[in-house]
Structure formats: C-alpha cells, structure tokens
C-alpha positions as CSV (number, residue, x, y, z in Angstrom):
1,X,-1.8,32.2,3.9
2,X,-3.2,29.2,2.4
3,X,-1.1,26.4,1.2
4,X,-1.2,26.1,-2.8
5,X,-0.8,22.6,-3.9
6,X,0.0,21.5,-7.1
7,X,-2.8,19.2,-8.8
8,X,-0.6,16.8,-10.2
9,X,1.6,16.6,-6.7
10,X,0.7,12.2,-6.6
11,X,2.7,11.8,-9.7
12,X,5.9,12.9,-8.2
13,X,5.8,12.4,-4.5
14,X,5.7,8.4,-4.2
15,X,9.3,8.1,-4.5
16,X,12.0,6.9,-1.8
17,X,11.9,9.9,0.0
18,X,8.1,8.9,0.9
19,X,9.5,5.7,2.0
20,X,11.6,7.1,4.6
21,X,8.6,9.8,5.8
22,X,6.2,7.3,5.6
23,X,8.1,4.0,6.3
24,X,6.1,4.1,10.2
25,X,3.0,2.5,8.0
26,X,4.3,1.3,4.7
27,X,7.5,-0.3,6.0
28,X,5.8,-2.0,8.9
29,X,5.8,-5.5,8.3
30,X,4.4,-6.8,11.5
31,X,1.8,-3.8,11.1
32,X,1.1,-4.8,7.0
33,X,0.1,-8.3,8.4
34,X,-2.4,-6.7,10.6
35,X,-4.1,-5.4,7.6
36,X,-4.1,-8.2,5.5
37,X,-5.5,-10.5,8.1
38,X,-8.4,-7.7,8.2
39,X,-8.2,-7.9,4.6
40,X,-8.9,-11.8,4.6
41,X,-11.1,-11.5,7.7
42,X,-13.5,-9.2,5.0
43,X,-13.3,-10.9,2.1
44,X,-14.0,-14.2,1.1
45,X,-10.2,-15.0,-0.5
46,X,-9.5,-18.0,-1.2
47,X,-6.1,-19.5,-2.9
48,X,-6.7,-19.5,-6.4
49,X,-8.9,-16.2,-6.5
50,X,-7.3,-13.6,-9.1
51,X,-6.8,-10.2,-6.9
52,X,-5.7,-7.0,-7.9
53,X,-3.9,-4.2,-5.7
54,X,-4.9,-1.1,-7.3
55,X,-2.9,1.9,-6.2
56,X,-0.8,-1.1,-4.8
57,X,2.6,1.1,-4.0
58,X,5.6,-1.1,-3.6
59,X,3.5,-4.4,-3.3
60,X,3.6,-4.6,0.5
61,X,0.0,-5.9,0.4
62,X,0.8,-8.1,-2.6
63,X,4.1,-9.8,-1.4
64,X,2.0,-10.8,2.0
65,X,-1.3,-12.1,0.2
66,X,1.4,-13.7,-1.7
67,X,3.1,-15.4,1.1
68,X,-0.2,-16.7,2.2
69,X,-0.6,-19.0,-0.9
70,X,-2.4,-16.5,-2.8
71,X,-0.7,-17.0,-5.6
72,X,-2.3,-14.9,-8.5
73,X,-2.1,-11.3,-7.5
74,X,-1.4,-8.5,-9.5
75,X,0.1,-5.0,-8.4
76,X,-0.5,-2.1,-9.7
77,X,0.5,1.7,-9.1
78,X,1.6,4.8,-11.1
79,X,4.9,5.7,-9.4
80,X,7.9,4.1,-11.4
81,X,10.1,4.0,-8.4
82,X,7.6,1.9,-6.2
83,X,7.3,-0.3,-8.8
84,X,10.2,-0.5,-10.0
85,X,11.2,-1.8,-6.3
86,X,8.4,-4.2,-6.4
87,X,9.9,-5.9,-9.6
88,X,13.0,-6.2,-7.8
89,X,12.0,-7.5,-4.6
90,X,9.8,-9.8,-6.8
91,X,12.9,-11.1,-8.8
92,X,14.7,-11.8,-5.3
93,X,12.1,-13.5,-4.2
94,X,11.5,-15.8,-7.0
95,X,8.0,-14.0,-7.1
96,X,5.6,-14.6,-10.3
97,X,3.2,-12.3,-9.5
98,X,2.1,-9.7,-12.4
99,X,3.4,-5.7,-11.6
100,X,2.8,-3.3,-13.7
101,X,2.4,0.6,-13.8
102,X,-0.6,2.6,-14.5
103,X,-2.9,4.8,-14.2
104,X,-5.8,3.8,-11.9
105,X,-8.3,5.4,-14.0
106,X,-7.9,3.3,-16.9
107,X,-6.0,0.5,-16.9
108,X,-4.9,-1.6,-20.0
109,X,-6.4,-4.9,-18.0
110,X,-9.1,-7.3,-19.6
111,X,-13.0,-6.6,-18.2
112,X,-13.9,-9.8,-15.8
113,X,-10.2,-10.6,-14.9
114,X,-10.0,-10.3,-11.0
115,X,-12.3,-11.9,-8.3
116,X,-11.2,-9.2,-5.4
117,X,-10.2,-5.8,-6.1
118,X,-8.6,-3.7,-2.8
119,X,-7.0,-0.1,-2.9
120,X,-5.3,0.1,0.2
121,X,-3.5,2.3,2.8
122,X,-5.7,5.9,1.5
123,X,-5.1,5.8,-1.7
124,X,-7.7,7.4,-3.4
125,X,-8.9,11.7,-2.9
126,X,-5.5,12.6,-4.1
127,X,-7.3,14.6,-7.0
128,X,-9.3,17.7,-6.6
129,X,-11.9,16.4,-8.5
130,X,-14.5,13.9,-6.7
131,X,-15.2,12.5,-10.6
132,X,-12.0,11.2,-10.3
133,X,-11.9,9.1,-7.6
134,X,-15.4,8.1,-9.3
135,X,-13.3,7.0,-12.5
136,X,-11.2,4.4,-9.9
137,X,-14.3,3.0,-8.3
138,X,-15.8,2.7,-11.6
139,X,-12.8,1.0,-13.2
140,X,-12.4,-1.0,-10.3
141,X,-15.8,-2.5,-10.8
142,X,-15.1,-3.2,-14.7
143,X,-11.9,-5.5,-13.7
144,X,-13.8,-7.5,-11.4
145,X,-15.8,-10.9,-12.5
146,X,-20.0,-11.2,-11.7
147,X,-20.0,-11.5,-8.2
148,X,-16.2,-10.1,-7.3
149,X,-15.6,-8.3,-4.0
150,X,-14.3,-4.5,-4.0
151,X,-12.9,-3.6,-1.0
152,X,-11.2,0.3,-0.2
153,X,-9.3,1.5,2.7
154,X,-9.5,4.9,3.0
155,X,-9.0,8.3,5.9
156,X,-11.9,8.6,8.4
157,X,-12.9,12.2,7.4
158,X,-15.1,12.5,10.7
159,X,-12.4,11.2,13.2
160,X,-9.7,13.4,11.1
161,X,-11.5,16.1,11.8
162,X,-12.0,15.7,15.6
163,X,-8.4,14.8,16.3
164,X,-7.3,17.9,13.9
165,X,-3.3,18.9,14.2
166,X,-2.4,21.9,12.2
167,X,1.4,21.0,12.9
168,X,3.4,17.5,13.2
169,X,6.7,16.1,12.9
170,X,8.6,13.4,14.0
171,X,12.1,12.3,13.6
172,X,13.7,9.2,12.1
173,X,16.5,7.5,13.5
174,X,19.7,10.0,14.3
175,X,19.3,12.3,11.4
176,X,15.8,12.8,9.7
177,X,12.9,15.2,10.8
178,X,9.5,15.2,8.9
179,X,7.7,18.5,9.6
180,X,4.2,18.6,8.4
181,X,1.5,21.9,8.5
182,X,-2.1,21.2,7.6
183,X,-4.9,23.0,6.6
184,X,-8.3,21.7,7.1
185,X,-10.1,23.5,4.3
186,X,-13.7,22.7,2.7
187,X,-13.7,18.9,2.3
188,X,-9.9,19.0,1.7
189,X,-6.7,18.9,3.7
190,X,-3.9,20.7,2.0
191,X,-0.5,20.0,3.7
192,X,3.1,21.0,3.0
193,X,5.8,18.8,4.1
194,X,9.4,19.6,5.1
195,X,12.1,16.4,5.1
196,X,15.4,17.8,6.6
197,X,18.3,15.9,7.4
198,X,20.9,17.1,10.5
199,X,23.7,16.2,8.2
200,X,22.9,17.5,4.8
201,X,20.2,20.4,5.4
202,X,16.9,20.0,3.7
203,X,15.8,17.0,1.5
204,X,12.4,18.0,0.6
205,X,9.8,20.9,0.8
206,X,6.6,19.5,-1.1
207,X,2.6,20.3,-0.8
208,X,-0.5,17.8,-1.4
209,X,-3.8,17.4,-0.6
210,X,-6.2,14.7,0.0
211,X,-10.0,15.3,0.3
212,X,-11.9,13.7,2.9
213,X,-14.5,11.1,2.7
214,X,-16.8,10.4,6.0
215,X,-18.6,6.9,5.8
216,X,-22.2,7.7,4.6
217,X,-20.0,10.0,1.5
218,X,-18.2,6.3,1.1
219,X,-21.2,4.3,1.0
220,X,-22.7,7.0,-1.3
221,X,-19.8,6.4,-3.7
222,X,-19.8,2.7,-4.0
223,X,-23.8,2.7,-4.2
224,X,-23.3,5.1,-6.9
225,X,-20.7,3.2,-8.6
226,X,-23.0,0.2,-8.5
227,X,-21.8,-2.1,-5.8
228,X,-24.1,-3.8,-3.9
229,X,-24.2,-5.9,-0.3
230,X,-21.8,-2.1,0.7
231,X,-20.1,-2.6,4.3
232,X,-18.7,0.8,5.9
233,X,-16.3,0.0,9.0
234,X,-14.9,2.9,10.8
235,X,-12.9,3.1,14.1
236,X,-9.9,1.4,12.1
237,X,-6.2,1.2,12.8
238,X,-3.4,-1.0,12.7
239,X,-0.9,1.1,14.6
240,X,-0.8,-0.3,18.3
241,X,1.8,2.4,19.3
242,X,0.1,6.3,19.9
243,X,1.4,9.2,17.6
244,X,0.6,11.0,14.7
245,X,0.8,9.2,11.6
246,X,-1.4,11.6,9.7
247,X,-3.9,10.2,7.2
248,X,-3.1,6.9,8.3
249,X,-4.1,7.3,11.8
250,X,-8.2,6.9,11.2
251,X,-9.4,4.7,8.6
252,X,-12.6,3.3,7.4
253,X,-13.1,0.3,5.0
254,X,-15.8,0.2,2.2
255,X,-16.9,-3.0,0.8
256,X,-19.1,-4.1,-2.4
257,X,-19.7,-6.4,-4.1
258,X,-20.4,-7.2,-8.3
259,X,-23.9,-8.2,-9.2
C-alpha cells in the first residue's frame, strides 16, 4: 500500500518535534559551520553584502554568517515556531538581524534588496508541483541585486537512489525512537514517520514527500529560471560520522548568478 501524503504536510511539520528528529543535522553546530565555510568557500561574501536565508528554518545558517561579521542577513521561513525561536535566540543574543515569516513563493521584500540569496539544508521539492519550486527560484532571483549570487542546497536524487533504504530509525538519547518507511515512487519519495517515546507512547505519526532533483534537472532549473555562470556540485556532505540521515545524507549545491 502506498503512502498518501498530505500536500500541505511542510506547513505543519517544522515544529519542535522536527527539532528533536532532525536535531542530528539542524542542531549540529560544529556540523552548520561546515556548511557555511562551503557556503563562503562558494560565494563571494563579503561583510557588508545584504544575504537572505530563504526557507532559513530556525536561523542556524543566519546566526553563524552572523557571527562571522556578516552583519546584514535576513531570515526567512514559513513555520511560526522556527521562527518564532529565531526571534528569541536573536533577542538573547543581542542580534539585529531581520526575521520574518513567509511564504517563499512570494515574499513581501523590495526587488534588488539582497546581494546573496541561499536556501539551505533541502529545502525546496516539498510541493507536488515542479512549478512551485519554479516560483522559489524565480522569486529568489527578483530579491537579488544585478549581479547577486543564488546559491541552493538541495538532495542528490542520483546518489538517493543508489543508497535507497525503505526503512530507518534511530534513537535519541534514553527515550526517543524515530522510525521512518520510504517509498521511492516516480520522481518522488513519499515517507511516513513514527516519533515514539519509551516513557509516554507515541509522539507523532506524520507523512511527506520530497521530489527528487539529479544535477542536470538542477542546472535545468536555474538555466530556466535565468541564472547564469550555473555551478552543480555533487558528492556533498557535512556529516563526518556514517548513518542514515535521510535527505540529508547526499546533497548537491546549485549556483547562479544575476545578469
């Protein structure tokens, strides 16, 4: 039986519970300074440049560039709860950077504002509909000044699919297990998720999906979109430790750039 998934699962499932499943990758911070020094290895950044973190979750990307000296970054995401935390860790940490929640397909953001736009840590196929991952590139390209940098981090669809697990889990600490089935199907991976806890029986029991993108669909994309100067890397990941981290195991990073 196939796993049904919801459309609109991204709206509900970045919450806290995602932040204990997924904390292995989004809670690293030795492994989130791996990926910005790719990020500024890529990317021409330099302190002063405007940069936006589209899809941006709780800011861990942000609060690093920001640590750097990069002073004027901007965060964005649509789950209330991640940011929500961001403007709190923000306000601890006497941080003036800009966060705000929204929709990535159409933000309420001035044309020509940013010099670097990155969507980070597989953020993007979450909808069944390629157009709409379309809509993010496109709006991504509208935010960013003549001669801006895009740069998107994304699931290796070919090295997904050779490594393939229909079943996962893993535990956290004493009392968490995160059980995961997957279905490879068409371009898509549909995948239901099972959070249970030893002490207080089960915590979650969600479905999503992500479709897949190999590199040459990528460059595709961004060529579409109108980038120019396009960079595909694949062979990407910051984990140093083997395991199954699921889409963030086998990542590939598109680059443009704004005529």
């Amino acid at each position: 039986m196939s796993i049904q998934v919801n459309p609109d699962w991204w709206k509900t499932m970045f919450d806290e519970v995602y932040l204990l499943t997924d904390a292995r990758s989004v809670c690293d911070q030795d492994l989130t300074r791996r990926e910005v020094d790719l990020i500024c290895e890529l990317l021409p950044i330099r302190p002063g440049h405007r940069i936006l973190d589209l899809c941006g979750g709780h800011g861990r990307h942000s609060f690093e560039l920001y640590d750097r000296g990069f002073l004027k970054c901007t965060l964005v995401d649509y789950s209330r709860h991640l940011i929500e935390r961001a403007k709190v860790q923000a306000a601890e940490n006497s941080c003036s950077m800009e966060i705000m929640r929204s929709d990535a397909r159409e933000i309420g953001l001035r044309s020509n504002s940013f010099d670097h736009v990155c969507i980070l840590g597989n953020s993007i196929g979450y909808q069944k509909r390629k157009e709409a991952d379309r809509q993010i590139f496109n709006e991504a390209k509208r935010l960013l000044c003549s001669g801006g940098w895009f740069l998107v981090d994304v699931t290796d669809g070919a090295a997904v699919r050779k490594s393939f697990r229909p079943l996962a889990w893993h535990e956290i600490e004493d009392d968490i297990v995160v059980c995961r089935e997957r279905q490879l199907i068409g371009n898509s991976i549909h995948a239901r998720e099972m959070v249970l806890s030893k002490s207080k029986g089960l915590i979650r029991d969600n479905t999503y999906s992500i479709r897949l993108y190999d590199a040459h669909d990528l460059e595709k994309s961004l060529e579409q979109t109108g980038f120019r100067h396009i960079k595909v890397i694949t062979g990407q990941t910051p984990h140093r430790e083997r395991g199954d981290y699921g889409f963030m195991n086998h990542r590939m990073i598109g680059i443009g750039k704004k005529i």
